[in-house]
C-alpha positions as semicolon CSV with decimal commas, in nm:
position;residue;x (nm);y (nm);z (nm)
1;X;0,000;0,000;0,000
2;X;0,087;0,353;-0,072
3;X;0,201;0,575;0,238
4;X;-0,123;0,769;0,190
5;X;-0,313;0,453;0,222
6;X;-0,095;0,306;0,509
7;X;-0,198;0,641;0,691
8;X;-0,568;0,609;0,637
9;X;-0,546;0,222;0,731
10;X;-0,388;0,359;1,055
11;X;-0,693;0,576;1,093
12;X;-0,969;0,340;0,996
13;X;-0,774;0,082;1,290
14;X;-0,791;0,300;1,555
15;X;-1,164;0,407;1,518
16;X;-1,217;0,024;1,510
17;X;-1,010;-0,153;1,742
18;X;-1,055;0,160;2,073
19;X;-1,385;0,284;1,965
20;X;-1,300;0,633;1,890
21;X;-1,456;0,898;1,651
22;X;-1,293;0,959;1,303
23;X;-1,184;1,290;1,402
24;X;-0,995;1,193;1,706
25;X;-0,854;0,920;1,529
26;X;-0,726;1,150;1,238
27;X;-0,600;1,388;1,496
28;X;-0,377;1,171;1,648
29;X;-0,269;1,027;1,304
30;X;-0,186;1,393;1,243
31;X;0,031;1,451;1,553
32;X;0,185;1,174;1,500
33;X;0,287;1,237;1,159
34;X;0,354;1,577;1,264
35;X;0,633;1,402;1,531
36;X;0,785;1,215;1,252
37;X;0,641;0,849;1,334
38;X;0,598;0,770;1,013
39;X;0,909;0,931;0,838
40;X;1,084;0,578;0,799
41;X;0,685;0,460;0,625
42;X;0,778;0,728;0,345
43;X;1,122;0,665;0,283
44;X;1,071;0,324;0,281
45;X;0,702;0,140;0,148
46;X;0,784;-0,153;0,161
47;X;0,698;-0,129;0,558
48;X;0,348;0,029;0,454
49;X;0,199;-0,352;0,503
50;X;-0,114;-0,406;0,686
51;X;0,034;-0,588;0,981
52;X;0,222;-0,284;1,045
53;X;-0,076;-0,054;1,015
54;X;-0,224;-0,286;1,343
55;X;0,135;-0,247;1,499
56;X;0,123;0,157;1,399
57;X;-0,217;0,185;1,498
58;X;-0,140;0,019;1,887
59;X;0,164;0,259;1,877
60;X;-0,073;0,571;1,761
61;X;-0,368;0,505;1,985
62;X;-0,121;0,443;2,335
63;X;0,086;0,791;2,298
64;X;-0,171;1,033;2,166
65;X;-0,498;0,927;2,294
């Protein structure tokens, strides 16, 4: 998947898995993007899998909820 999509995988994972609203869950996408979490996901695609999107999304969720 495209970085883009890896993002909004991230996104849809969180509102899924913790039960929070879209907005929150692009928020914290967004602040963590904004931190760099993800700078190695656009250097580097190959990562952009979907078992890293859970791993990303556990990561996400736990430091900016």
């Amino acid at each position: 998947m495209t970085y883009e999509e890896h993002l909004d995988e991230v996104t849809t994972l969180i509102t899924e898995k913790y039960d929070v609203a879209d907005q929150a869950a692009i928020k914290m996408v967004m602040r963590a993007q904004a931190d760099d979490f993800f700078s190695g996901h656009d250097d580097n695609p190959a990562i952009c899998t979907l078992d890293r999107a859970h791993l990303d999304a556990k990561a996400v969720y736990k430091k900016y909820k």
